[in-house]
C-alpha positions in Angstrom: 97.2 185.6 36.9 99.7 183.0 37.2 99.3 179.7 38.2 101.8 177.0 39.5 102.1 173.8 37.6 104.3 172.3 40.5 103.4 168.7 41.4 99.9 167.9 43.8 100.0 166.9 47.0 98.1 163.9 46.2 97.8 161.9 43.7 95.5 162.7 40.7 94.1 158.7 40.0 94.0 158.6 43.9 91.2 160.8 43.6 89.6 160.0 40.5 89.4 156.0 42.4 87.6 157.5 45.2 85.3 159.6 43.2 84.6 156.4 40.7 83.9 154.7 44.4 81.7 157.0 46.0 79.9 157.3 42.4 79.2 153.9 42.4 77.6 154.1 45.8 75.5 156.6 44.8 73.5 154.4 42.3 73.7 151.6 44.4 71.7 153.6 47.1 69.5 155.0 44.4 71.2 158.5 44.7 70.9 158.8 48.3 73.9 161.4 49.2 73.4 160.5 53.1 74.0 156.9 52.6 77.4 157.9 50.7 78.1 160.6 53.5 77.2 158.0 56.2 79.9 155.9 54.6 82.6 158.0 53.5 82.7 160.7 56.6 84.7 157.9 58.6 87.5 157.9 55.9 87.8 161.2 55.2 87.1 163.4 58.3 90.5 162.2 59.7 92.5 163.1 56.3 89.9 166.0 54.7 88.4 168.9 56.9 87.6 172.2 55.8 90.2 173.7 57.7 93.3 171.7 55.5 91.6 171.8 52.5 93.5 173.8 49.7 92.2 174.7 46.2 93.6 175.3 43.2 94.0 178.9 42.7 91.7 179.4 39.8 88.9 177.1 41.1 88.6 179.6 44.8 88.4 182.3 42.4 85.8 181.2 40.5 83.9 179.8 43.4 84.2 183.6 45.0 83.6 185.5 41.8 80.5 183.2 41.6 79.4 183.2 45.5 79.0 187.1 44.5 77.3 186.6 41.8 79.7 187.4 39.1 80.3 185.4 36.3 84.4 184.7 35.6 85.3 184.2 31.9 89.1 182.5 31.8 91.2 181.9 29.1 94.6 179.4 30.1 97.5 178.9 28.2 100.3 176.3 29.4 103.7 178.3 29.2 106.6 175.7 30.6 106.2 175.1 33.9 103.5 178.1 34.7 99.9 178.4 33.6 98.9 182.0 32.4 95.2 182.5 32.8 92.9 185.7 31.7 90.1 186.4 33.3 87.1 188.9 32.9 
């Protein structure tokens, strides 16, 4: 399987801020995921809906091989501009 290295739509540390964010929320509120969905649905359901969404190649595969109940083993290797990954 080859995977595209080409650049993200968004920004890597813009994501990592808002995950450090919304992690930091979470103890605050004692680990109470409403209270960080209650805050962070306004922000995002204008930008983020299911519908728009894209993942990375690899991850949907994973997430589908394990939905059925398989489990994926992959092995990646960075080859210029293209990821090569195995998977069993």
């Amino acid at each position: 399987m080859l995977l595209s290295n080409g650049p993200s739509k968004v920004p890597k540390v813009l994501g990592e801020m808002v995950e450090s964010i919304a992690s930091a929320i979470l103890i605050d509120t004692k680990l109470d995921l409403d209270k960080v969905w209650e805050i962070f649905e306004p922000l995002l359901s204008p930008i983020a809906t299911p519908e728009n969404l894209e993942l990375p190649p690899l991850r949907e595969l994973t997430e589908l091989c394990s939905h059925h109940g398989y489990f994926l083993n992959t092995t990646c290797t960075n080859e210029g501009d293209m990821y090569v990954c195995c998977c069993s």
